[in-house]
mmCIF file as Biopython writes it, N, C-alpha, C and O atoms, coordinates in Angstrom:
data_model
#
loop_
_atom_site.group_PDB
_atom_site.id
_atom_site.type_symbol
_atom_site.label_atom_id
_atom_site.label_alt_id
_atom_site.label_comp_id
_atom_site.label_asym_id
_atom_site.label_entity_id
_atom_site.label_seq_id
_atom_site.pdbx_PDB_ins_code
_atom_site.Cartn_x
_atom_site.Cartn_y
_atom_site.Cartn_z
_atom_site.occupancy
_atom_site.B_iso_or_equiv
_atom_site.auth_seq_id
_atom_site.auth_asym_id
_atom_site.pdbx_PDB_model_num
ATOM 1   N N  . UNK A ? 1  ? 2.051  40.670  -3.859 1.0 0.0 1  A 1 
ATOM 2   C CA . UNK A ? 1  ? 1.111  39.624  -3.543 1.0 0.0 1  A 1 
ATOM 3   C C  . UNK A ? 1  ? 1.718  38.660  -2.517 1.0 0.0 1  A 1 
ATOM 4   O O  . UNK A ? 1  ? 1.030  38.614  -1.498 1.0 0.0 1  A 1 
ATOM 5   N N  . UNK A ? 2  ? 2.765  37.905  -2.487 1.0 0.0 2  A 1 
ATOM 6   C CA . UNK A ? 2  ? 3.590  37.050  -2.106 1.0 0.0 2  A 1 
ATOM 7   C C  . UNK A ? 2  ? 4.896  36.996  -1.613 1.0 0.0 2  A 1 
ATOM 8   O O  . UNK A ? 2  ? 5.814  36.545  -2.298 1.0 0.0 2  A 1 
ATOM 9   N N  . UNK A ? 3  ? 5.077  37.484  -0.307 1.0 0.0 3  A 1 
ATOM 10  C CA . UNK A ? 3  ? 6.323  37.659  0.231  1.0 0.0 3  A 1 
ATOM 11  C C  . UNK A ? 3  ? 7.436  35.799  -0.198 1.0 0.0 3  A 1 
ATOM 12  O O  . UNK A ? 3  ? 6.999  34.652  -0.097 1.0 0.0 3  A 1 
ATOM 13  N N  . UNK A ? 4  ? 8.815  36.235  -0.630 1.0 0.0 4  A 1 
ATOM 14  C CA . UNK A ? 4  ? 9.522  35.166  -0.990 1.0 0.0 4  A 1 
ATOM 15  C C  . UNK A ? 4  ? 9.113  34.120  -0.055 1.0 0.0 4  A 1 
ATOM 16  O O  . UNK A ? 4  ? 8.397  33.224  -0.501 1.0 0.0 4  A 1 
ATOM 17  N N  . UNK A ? 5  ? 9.516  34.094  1.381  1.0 0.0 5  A 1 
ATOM 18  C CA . UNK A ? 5  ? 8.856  32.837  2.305  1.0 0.0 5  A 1 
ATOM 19  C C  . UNK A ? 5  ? 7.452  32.759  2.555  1.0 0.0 5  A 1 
ATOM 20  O O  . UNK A ? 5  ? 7.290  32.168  3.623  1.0 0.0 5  A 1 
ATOM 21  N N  . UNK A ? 6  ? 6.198  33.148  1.960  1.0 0.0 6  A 1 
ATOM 22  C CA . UNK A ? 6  ? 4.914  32.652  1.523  1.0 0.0 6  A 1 
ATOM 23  C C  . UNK A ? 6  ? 4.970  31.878  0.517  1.0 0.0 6  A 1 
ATOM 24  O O  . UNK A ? 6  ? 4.410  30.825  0.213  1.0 0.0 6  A 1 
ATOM 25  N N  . UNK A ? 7  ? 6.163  32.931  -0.236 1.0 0.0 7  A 1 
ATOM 26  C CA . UNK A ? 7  ? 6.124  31.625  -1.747 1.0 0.0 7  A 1 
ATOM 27  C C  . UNK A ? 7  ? 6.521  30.164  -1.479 1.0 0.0 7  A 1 
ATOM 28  O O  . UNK A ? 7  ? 5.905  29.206  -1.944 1.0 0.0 7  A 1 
ATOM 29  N N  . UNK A ? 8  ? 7.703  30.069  -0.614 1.0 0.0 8  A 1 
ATOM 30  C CA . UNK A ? 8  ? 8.585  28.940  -0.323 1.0 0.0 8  A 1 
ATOM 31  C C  . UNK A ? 8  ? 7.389  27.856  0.450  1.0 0.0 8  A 1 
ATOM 32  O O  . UNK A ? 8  ? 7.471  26.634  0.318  1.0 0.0 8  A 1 
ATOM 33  N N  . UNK A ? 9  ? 6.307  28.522  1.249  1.0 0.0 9  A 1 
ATOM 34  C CA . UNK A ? 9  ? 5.771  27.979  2.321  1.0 0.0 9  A 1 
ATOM 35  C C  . UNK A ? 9  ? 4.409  26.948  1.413  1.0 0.0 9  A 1 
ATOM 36  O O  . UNK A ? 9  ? 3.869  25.861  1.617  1.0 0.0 9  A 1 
ATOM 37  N N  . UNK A ? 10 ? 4.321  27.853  0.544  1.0 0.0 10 A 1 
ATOM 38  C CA . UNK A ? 10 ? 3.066  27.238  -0.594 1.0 0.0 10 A 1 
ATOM 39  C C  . UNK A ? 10 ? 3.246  26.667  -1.735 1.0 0.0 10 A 1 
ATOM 40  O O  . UNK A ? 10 ? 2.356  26.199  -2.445 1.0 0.0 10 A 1 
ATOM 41  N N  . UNK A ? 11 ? 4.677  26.684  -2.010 1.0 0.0 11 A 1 
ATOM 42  C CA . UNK A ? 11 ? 5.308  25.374  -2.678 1.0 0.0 11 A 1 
ATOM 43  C C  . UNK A ? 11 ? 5.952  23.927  -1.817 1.0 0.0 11 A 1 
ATOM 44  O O  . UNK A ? 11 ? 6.364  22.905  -2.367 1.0 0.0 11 A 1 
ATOM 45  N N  . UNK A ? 12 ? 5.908  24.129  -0.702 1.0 0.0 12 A 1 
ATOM 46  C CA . UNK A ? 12 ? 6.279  23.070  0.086  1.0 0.0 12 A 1 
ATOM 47  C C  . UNK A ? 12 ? 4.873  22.477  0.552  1.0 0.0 12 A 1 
ATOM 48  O O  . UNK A ? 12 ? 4.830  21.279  0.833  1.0 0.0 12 A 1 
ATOM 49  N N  . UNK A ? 13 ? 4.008  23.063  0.625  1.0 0.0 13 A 1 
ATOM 50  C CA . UNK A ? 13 ? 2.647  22.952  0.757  1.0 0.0 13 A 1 
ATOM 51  C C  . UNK A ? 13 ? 2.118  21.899  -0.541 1.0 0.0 13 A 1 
ATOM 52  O O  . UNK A ? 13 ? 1.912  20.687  -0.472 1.0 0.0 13 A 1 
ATOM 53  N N  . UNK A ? 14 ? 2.002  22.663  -1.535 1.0 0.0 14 A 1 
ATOM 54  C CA . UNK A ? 14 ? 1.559  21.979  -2.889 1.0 0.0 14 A 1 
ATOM 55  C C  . UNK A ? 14 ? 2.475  20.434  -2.822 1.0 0.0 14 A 1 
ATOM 56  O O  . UNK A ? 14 ? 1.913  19.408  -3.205 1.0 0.0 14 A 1 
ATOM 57  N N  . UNK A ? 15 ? 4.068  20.386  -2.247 1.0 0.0 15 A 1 
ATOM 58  C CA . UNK A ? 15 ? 4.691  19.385  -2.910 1.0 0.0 15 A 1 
ATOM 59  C C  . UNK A ? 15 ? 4.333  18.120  -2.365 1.0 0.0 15 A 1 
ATOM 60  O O  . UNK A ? 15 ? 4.237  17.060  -2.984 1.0 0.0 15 A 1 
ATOM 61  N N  . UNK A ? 16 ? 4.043  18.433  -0.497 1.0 0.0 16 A 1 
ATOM 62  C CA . UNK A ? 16 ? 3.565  17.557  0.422  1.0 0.0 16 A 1 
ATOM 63  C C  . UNK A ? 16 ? 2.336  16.958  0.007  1.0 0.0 16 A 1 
ATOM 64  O O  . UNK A ? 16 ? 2.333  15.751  -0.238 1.0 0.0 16 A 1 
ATOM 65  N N  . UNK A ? 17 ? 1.079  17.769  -0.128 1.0 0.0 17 A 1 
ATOM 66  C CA . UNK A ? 17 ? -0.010 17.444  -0.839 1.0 0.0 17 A 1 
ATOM 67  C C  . UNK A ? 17 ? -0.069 16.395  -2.239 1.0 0.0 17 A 1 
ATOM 68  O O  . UNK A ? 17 ? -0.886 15.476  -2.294 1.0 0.0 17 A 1 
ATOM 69  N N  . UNK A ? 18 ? 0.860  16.662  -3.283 1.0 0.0 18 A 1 
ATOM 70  C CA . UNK A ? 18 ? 1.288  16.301  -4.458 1.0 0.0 18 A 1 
ATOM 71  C C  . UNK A ? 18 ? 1.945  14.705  -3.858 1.0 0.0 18 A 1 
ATOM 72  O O  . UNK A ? 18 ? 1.572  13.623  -4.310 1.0 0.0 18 A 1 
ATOM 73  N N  . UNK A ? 19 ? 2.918  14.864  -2.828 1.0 0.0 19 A 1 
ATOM 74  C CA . UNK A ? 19 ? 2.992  13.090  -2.682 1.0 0.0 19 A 1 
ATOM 75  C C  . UNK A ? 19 ? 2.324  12.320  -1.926 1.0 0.0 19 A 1 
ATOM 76  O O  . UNK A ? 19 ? 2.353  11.095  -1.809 1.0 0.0 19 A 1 
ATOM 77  N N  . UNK A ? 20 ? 1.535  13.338  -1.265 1.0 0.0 20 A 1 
ATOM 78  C CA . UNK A ? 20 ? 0.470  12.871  -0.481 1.0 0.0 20 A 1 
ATOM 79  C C  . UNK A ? 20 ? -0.638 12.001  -1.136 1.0 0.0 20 A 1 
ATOM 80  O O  . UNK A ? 20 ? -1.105 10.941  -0.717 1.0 0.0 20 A 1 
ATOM 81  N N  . UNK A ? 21 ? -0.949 12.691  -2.256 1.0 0.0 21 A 1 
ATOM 82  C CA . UNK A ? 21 ? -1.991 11.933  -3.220 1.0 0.0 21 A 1 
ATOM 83  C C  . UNK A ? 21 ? -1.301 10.960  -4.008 1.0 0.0 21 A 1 
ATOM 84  O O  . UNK A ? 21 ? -1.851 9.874   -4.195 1.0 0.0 21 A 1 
ATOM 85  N N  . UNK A ? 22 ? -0.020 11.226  -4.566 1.0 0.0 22 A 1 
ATOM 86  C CA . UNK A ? 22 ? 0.096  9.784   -5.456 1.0 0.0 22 A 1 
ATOM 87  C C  . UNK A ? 22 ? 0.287  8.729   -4.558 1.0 0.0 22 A 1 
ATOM 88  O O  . UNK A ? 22 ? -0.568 7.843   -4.559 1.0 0.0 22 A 1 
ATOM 89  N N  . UNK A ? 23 ? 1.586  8.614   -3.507 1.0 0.0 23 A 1 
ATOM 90  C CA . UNK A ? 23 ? 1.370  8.028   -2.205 1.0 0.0 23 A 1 
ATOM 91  C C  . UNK A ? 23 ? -0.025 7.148   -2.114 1.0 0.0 23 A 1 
ATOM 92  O O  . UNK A ? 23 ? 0.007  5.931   -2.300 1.0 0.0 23 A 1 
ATOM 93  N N  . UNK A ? 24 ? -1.287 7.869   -1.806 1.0 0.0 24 A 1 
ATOM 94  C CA . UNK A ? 24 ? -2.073 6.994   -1.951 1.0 0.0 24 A 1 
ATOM 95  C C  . UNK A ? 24 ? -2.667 6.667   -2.775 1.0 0.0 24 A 1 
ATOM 96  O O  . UNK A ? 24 ? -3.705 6.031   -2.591 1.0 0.0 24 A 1 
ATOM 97  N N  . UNK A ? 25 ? -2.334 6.904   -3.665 1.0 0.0 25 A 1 
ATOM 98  C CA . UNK A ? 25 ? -2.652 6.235   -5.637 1.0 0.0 25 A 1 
ATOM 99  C C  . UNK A ? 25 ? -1.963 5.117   -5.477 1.0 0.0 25 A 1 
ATOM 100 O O  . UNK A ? 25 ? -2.470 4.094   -5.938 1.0 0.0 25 A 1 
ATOM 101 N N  . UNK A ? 26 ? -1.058 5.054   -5.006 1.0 0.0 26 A 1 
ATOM 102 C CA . UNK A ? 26 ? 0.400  3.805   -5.577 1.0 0.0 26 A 1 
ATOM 103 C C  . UNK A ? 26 ? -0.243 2.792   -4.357 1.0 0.0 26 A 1 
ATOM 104 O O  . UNK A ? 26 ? -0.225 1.574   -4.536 1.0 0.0 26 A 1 
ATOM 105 N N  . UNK A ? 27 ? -0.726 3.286   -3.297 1.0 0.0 27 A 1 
ATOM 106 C CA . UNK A ? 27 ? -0.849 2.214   -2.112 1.0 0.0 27 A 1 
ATOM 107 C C  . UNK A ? 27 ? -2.068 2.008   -2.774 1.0 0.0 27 A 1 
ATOM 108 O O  . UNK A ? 27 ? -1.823 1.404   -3.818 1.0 0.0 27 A 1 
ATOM 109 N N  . UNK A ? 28 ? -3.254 2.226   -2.654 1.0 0.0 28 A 1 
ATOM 110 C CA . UNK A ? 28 ? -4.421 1.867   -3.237 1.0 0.0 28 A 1 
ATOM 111 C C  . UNK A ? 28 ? -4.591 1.146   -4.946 1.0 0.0 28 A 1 
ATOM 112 O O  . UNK A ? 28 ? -5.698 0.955   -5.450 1.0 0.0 28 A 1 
ATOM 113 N N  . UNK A ? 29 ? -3.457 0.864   -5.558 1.0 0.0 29 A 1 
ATOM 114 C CA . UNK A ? 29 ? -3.932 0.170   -6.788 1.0 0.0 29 A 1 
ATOM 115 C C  . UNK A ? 29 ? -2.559 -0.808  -6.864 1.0 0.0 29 A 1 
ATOM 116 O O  . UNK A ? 29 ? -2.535 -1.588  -7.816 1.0 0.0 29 A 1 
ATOM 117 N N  . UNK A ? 30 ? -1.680 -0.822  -6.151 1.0 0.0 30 A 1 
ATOM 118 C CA . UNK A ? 30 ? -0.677 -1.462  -6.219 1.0 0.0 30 A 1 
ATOM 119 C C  . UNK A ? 30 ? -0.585 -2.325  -5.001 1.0 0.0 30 A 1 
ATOM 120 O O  . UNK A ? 30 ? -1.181 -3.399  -4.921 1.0 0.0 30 A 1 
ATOM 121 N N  . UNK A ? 31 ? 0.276  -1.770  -3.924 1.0 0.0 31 A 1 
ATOM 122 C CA . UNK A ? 31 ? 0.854  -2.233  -2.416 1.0 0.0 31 A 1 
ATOM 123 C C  . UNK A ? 31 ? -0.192 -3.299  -1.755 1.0 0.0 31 A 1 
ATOM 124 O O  . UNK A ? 31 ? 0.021  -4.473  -1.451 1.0 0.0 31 A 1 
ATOM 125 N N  . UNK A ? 32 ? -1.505 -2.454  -1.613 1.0 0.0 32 A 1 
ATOM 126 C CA . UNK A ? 32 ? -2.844 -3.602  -0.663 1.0 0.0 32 A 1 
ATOM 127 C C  . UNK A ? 32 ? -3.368 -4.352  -2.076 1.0 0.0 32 A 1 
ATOM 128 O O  . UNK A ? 32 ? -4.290 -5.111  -1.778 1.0 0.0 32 A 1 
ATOM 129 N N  . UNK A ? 33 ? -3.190 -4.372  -2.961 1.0 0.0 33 A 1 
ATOM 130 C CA . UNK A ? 33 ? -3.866 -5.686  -3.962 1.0 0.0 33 A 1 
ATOM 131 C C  . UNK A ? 33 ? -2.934 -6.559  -3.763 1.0 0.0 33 A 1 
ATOM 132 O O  . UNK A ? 33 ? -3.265 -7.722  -3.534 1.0 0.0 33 A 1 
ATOM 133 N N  . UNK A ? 34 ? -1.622 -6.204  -3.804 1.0 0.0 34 A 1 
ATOM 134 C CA . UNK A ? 34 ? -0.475 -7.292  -3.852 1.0 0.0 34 A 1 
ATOM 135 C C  . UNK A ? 34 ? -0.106 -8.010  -2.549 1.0 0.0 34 A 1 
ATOM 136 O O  . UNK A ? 34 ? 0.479  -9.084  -2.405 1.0 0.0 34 A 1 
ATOM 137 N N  . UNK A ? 35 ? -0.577 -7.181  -1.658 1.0 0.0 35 A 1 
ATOM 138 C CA . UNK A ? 35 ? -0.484 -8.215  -0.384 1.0 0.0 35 A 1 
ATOM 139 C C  . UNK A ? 35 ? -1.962 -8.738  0.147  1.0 0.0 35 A 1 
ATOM 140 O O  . UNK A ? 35 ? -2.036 -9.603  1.020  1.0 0.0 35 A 1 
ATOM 141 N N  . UNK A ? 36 ? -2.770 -8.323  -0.270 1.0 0.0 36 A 1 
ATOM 142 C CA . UNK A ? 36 ? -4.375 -8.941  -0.353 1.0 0.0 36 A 1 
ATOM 143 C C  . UNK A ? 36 ? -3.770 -10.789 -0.807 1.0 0.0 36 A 1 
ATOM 144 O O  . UNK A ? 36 ? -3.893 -11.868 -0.227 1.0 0.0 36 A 1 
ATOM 145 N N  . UNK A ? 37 ? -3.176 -10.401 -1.995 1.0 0.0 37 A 1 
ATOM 146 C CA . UNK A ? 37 ? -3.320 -11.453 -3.109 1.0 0.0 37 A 1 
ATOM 147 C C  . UNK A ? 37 ? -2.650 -12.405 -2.339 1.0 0.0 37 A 1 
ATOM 148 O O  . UNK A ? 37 ? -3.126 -13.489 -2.002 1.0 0.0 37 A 1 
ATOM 149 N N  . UNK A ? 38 ? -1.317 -11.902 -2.011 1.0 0.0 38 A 1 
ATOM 150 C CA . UNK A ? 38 ? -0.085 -13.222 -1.010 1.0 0.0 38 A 1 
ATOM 151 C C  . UNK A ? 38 ? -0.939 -13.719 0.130  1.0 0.0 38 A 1 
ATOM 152 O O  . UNK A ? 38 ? -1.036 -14.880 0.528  1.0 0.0 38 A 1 
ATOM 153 N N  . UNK A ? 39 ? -1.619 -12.495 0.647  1.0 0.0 39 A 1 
ATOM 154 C CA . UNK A ? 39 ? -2.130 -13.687 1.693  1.0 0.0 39 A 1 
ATOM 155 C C  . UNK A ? 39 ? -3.103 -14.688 1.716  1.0 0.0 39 A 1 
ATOM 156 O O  . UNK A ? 39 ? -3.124 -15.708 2.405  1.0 0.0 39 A 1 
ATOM 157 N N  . UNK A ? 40 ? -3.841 -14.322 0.958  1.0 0.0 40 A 1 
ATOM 158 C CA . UNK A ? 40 ? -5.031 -15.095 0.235  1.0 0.0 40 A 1 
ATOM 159 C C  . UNK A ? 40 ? -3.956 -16.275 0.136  1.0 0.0 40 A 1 
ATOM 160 O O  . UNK A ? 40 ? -3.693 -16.832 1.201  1.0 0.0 40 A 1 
ATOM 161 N N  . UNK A ? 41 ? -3.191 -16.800 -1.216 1.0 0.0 41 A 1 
ATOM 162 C CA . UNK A ? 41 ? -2.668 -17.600 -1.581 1.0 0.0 41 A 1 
ATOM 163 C C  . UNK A ? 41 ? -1.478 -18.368 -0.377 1.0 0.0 41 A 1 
ATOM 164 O O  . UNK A ? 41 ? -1.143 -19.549 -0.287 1.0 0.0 41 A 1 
ATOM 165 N N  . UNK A ? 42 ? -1.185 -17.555 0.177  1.0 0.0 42 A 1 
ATOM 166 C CA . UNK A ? 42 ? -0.571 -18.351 1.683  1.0 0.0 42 A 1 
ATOM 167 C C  . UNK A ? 42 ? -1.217 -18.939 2.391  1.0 0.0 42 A 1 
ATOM 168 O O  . UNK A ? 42 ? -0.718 -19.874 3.017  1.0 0.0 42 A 1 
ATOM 169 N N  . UNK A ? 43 ? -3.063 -18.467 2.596  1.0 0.0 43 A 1 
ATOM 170 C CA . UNK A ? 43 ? -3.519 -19.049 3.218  1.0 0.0 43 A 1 
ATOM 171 C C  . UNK A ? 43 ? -4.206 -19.933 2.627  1.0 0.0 43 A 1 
ATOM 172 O O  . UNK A ? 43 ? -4.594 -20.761 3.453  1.0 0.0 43 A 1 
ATOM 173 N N  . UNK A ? 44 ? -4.565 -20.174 1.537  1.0 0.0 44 A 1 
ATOM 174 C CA . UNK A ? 44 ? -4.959 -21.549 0.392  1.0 0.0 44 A 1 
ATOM 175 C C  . UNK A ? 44 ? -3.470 -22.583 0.824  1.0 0.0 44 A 1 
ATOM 176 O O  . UNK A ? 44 ? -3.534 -23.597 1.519  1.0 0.0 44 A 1 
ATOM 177 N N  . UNK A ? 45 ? -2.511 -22.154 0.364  1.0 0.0 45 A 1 
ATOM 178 C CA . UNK A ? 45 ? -1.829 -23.593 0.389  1.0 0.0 45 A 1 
ATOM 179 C C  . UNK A ? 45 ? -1.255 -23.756 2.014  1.0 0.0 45 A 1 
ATOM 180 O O  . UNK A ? 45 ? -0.748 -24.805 2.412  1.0 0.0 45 A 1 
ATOM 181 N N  . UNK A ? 46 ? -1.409 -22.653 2.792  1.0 0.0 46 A 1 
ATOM 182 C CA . UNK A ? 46 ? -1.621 -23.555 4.194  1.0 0.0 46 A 1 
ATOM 183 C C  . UNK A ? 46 ? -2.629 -24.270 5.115  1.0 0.0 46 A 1 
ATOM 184 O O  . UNK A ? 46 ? -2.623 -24.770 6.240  1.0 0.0 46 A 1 
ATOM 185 N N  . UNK A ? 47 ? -3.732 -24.030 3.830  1.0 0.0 47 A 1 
ATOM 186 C CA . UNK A ? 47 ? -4.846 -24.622 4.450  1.0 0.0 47 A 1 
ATOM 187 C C  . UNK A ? 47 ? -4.391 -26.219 3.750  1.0 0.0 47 A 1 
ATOM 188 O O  . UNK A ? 47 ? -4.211 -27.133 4.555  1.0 0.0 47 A 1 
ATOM 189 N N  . UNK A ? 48 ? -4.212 -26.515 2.202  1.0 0.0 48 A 1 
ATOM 190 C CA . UNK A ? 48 ? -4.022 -27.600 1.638  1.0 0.0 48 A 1 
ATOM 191 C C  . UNK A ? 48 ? -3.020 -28.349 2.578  1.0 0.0 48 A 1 
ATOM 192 O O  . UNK A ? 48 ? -3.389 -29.461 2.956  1.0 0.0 48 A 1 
ATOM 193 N N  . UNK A ? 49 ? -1.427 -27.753 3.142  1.0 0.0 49 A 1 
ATOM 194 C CA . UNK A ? 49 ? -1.044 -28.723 3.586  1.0 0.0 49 A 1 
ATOM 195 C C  . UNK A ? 49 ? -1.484 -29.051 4.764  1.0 0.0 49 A 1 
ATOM 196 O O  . UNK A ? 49 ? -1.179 -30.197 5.095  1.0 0.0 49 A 1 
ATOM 197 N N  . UNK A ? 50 ? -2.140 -28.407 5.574  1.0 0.0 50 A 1 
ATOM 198 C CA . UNK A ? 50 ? -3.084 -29.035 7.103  1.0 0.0 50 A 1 
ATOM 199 C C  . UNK A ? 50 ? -3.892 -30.227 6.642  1.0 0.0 50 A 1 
ATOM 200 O O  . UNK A ? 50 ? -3.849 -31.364 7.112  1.0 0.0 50 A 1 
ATOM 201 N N  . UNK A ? 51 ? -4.573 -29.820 5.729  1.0 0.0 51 A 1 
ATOM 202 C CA . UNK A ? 51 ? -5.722 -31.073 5.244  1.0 0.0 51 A 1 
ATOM 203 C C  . UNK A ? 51 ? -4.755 -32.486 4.958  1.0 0.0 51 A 1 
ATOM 204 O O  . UNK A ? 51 ? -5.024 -33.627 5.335  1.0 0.0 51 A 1 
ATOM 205 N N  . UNK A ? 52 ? -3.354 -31.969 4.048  1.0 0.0 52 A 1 
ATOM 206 C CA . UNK A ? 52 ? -2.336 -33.276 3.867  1.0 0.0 52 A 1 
ATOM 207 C C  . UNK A ? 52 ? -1.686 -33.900 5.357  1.0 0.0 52 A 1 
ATOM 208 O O  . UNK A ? 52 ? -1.409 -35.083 5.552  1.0 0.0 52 A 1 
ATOM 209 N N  . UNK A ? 53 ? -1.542 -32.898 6.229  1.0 0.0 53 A 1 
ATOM 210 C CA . UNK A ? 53 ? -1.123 -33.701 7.471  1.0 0.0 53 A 1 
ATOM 211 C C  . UNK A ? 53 ? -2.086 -34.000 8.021  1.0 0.0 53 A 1 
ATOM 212 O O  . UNK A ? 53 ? -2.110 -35.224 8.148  1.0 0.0 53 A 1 
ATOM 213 N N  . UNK A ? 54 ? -2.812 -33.596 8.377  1.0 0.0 54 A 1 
ATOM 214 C CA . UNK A ? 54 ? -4.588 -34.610 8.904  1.0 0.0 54 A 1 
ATOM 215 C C  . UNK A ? 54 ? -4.506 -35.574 8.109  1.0 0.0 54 A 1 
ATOM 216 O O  . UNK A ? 54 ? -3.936 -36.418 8.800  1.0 0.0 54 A 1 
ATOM 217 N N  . UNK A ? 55 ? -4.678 -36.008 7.167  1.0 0.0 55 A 1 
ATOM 218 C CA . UNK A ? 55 ? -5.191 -37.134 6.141  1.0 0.0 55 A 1 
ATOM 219 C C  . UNK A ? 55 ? -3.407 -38.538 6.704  1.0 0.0 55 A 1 
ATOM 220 O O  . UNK A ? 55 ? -3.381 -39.766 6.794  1.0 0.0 55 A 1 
ATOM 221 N N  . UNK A ? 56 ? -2.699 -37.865 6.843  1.0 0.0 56 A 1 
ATOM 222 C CA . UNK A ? 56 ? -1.209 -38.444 7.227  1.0 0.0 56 A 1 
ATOM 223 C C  . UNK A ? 56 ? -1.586 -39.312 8.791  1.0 0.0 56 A 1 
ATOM 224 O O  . UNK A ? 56 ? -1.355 -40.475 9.122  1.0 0.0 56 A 1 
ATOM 225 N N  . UNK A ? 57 ? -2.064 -38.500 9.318  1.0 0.0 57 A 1 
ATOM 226 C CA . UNK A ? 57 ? -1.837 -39.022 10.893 1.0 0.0 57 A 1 
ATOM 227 C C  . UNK A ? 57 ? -3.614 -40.479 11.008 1.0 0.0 57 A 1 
ATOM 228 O O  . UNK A ? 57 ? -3.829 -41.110 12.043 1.0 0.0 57 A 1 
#
């Protein structure tokens, strides 16, 4: 059925695929929520201290 380097070629196949998908499991429920979140919140308290130096001058 499967010459040894078909075999080798379709397990390197499957493995690429295999981190291919968790790869984007881990980026999609982890990596972009967590930097969604920082920037959101970086940009809340750099909006607060603009409003504190306006209110200053």
């Amino acid at each position: 059925m499967f010459e040894f380097d078909q075999y080798l070629g379709f397990l390197a196949f499957l493995s690429i695929l295999t981190i291919g998908f968790w790869l984007m499991i881990f980026l999609l429920t982890f990596v972009i929520p967590y930097w969604l979140v920082g920037a959101i919140m970086e940009h809340l308290k750099y909006g607060k201290n603009k409003q504190k130096i306006e209110k200053r001058k």
